[in-house]
N, C-alpha and C positions, 0 to 999 in steps of 0.2 A: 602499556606494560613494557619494562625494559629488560629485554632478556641479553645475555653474555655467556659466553662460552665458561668465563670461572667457574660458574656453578658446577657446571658438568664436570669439568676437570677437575675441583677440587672433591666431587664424592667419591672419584677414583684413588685419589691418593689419602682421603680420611679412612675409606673400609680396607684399603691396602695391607694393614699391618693383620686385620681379621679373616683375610681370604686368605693367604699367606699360609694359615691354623691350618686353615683346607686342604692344600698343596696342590694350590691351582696354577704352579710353575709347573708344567708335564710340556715334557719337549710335543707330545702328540697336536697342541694346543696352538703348533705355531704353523704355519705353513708360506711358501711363498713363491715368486714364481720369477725368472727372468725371460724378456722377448726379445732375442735378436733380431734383427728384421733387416730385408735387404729391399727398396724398393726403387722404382722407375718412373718417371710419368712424363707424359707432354704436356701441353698448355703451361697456364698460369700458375703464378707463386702461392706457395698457400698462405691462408688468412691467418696464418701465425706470424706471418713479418711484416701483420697491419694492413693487408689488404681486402681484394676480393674474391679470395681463390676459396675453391669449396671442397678442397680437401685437405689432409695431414701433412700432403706429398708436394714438395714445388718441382713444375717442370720448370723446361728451359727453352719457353715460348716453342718455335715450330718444330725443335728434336726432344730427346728424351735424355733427362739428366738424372744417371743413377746414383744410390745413396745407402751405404750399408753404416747400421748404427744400431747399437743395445735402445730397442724403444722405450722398453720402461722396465721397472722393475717394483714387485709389491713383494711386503713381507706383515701378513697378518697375526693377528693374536687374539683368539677366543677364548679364553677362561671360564671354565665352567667354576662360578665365586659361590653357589650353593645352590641346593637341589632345582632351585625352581629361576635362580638369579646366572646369568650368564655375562659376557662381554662381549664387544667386538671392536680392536683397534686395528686402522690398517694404513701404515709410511706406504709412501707411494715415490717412486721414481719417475720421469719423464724425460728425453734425450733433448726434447723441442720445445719444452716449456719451464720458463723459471729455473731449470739445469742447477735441484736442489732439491732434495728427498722433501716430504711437506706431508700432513697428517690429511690422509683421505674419508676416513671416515672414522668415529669413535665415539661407543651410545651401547646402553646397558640393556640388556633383554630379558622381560620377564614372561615365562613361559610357563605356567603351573602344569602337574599330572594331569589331566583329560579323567574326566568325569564323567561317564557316560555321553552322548550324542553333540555336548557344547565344549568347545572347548577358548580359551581366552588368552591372549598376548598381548603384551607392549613393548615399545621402544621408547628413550629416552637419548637424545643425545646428538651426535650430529650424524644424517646420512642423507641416503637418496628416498626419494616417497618413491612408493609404491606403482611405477608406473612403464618399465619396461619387459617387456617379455623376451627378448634377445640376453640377456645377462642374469647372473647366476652367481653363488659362490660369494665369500666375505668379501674379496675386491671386486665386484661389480665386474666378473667380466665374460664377454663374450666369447661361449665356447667353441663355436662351429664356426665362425667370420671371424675375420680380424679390424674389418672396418662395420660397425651399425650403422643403422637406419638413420637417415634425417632428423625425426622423431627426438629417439634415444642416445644419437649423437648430440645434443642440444641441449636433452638431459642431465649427461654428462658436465654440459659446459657450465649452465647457467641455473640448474632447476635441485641447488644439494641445503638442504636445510638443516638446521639447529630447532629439535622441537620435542615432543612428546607425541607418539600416536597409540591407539588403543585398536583393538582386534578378535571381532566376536565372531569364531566359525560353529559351523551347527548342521551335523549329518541330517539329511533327510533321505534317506533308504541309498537308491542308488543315487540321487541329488546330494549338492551341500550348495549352503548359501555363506557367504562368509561377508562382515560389514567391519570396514575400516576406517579410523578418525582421527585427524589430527590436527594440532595448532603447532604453531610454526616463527621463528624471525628468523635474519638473519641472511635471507632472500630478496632485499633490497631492489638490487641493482639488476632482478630479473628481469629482460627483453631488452637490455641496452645492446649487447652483441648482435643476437638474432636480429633487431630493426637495424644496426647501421653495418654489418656488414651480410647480413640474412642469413639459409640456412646452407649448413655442410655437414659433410661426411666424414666421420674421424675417431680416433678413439680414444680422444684426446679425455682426459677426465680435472674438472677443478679441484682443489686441493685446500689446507689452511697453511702456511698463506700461498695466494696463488691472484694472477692477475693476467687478461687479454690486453695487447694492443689493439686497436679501434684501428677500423679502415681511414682515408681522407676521409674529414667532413668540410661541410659548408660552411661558407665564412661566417654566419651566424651560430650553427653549433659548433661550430672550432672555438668560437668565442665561449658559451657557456657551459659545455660538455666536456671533463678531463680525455685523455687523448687516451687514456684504459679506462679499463671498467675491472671490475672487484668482487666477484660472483655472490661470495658468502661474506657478506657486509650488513650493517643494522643502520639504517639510518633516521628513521622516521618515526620508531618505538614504536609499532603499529603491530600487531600480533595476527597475522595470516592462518587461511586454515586448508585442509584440502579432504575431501572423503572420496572411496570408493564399496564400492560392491562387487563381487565374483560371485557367478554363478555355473554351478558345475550341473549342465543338464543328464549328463551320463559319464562312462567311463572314457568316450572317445572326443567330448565336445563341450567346452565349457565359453563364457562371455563372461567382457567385465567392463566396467565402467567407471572414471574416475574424473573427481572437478576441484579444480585449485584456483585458490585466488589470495595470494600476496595482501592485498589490504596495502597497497602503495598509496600515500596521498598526495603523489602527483609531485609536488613542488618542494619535499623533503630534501634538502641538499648537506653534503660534506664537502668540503676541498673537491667541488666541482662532479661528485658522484651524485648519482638523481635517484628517489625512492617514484623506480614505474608502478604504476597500477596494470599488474598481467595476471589475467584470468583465462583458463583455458579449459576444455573438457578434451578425454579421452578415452575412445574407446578400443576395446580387444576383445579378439576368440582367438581360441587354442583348436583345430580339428586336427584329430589322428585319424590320416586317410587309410592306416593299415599300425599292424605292429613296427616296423620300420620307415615311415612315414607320417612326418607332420606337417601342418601348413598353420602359419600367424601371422595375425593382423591386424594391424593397428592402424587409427586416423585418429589424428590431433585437429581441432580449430579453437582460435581463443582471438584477445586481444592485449595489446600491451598499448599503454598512452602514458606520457612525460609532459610538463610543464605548464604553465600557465594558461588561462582559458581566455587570457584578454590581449589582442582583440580575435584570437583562433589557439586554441592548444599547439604546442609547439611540435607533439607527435601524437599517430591516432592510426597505430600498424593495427591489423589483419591478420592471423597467419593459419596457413593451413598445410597438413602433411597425410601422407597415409603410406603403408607399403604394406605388398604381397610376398611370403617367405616359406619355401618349401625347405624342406631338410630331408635326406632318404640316407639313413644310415646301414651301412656294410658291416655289422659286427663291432670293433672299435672307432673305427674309421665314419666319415661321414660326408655327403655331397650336398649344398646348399646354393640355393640362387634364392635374389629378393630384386623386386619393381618400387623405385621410390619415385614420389610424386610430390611436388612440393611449391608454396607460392605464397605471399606477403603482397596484401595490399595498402594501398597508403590512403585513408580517411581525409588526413588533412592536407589538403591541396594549397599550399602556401608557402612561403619563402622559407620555411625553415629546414626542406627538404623531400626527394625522392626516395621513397622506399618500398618500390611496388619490384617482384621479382616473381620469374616462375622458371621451373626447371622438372629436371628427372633424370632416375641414376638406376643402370643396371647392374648388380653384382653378383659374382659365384666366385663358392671359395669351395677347395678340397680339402679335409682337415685328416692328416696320415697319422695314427697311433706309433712313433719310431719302439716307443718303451715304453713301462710304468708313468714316468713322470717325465717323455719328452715324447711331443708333438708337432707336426710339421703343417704348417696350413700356406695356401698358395692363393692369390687371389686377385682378378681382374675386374675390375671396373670400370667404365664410365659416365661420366657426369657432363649435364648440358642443362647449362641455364639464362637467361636472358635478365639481365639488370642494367635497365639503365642510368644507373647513379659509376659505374664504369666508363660511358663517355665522359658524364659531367662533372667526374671527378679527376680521372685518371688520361682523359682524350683518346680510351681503349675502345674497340667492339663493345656493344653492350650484352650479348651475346657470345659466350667463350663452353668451350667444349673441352673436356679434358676426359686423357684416358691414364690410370692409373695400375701396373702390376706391381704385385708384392710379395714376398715369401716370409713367413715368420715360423722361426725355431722357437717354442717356448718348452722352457725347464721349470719344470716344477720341484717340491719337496713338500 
């Protein structure tokens, strides 16, 4: 099946002249938000200028080289198009990446009145599945941190699809059980980043259009591998799908569970872009340890595999994450620390590459209510990982430690 963004975009501008009737222009409908951001860090560059660094922030090797810059900037649009039909578009700004406004996400919501104990939704269009607990809100973003998890930074990078999903919740007394389903393209070129330059910390988010530079590779994929990768790409007409479950046990404790799998066949190629076969399961709970206290958690493991099986597959990653996240809110205000754990092993032991990595990262952030609509959040990190495709690529430690602080002003309206 061959799916394309035209479709999508052209049912926005055919019902346009009929929503319009509505008067689904209402300034209430837009919102957006600017982060100034001023940050520090030691160690290594980060993996946005093609390396192996594993965060947003380049230090400057054994001192700390500061950075103050507008980090990004969203301005979304939700229109409610009729009683039960909604929208959601949202431009997206980034200071560090592609340095050009770019469409982040943009998919119709149908949401009917609730009918006694069942109630039904879909989406159609382009976003994020269903898969992280740290983020919120029409831009995806993380209210209490300014850097996510491993996990859902990753997310962000590599895992934003073009699709249809469908969503059946159903009260049971003080339970709900809710089952979600979707099919999907346009997710391609998922687990090229994560296998060659593995996992990081960031909040960095993909966009259309939108592209990563690739760390050094080896003389054999330098040769057949383009030197970026393309997040949201179709290249193999293959049609992926992904479902989850939530399960709400009471008012303070719920779990959920979700499995995705791309339908990559491996040897699908564009101008050097590769359709990976990456499937992965993940899980989460929500526990509220009090009225002002939460704790979440999520573990990811899956695999991602690229190219030819003769005479060894050319890649055959591993990958595995999890992290522990308390929140204890003061009234607006809120105090947050998270334990991330993280590692990629490499299957195929062969000349076409190392890609075995294992690390962990501790963060806390303060997040200050200054106003309505401005927020002040501060936040320390460290990150410690061990890769050795660092010697064999770069003649570095394979093992690099970085410690990162950060202060971010965000304004909203």
């Amino acid at each position: 099946m061959r799916l394309g963004l035209w479709p999508v975009l052209g049912f926005f501008l055919i019902a346009g002249p009929a929503w319009a009737d509505g008067g689904f222009f209402s300034p209430s409908d837009v919102s957006g938000m600017v982060d100034l951001r001023l940050s520090t860090a030691d160690g290594e560059h980060t993996w946005l200028d093609g390396g192996f660094g594993k965060t947003r922030v380049s230090g400057a090797g054994s001192g700390f080289l500061g950075h103050a810059s507008i980090a990004g900037a969203d301005l979304a649009w939700t229109p409610h198009l009729t009683w039960d039909v909604s929208a959601v578009i949202v431009g997206q700004y980034q200071s560090d990446h592609d340095h050009a406004p770019a469409l982040s996400e943009a998919y119709l919501v149908y949401k009917p009145t609730p009918r006694g104990q069942t109630r039904y939704s879909a989406r159609l269009g382009l976003f994020y599945p269903p898969i992280s607990q740290e983020h919120q809100g029409p831009a995806w973003i993380d209210i209490d941190m300014i850097t996510p998890s491993a996990i859902n930074s990753w997310v962000g990078e590599e895992v934003k699809v073009v699709g249809a999903e469908a969503t059946l919740r159903r009260e049971l007394g003080e339970q709900a059980l809710a089952v979600t389903a979707a099919v999907f393209g346009f997710n391609d070129t998922s687990g090229t980043l994560l296998t060659t330059r593995g996992w990081a910390l960031g909040d960095v988010q993909t966009a259309v259009p939108s592209h990563y530079a690739l760390p050094p590779l080896n003389d054999f994929m330098e040769y057949v591998q383009a030197p970026v990768t393309t997040p949201v790409m179709e290249i193999d007409h293959r049609v992926g799908g992904y479902g989850r479950i939530d399960w709400r046990i009471n008012d303070r404790f719920a779990v959920n569970a979700f499995y995705y799998d791309n339908a990559g066949n491996l040897t699908g190629e564009d101008k050097l872009q590769w359709a990976w076969d990456t499937r992965f399961w993940n899980f989460g709970a929500i526990l509220d340890l009090g009225d002002h206290t939460r704790l979440l958690s999520q573990a990811a493991t899956g695999d991602t595999r690229m190219g030819y099986a003769h005479p060894d597959i050319w890649v055959d990653t591993r990958f595995d994450a999890a992290y522990l996240l308390i929140t204890h809110r003061f009234g607006e205000d809120a105090l947050s620390a998270r334990i991330d754990a993280f590692e990629t092993i490499n299957h195929a032991e062969n000349e076409y590459g190392d890609t075995r990595e294992h690390g962990w990262a501790i963060t806390a952030d303060y997040r200050k209510q200054l106003a309505p609509h401005a927020n002040l959040l501060v936040e320390a990190m460290h990150v410690s990982s061990n890769r050795p495709a660092r010697t064999d690529l770069l003649g570095e430690a394979a093992r690099q430690d970085q410690t990162v602080l950060q202060a971010s002003l965000r304004l909203s309206f």
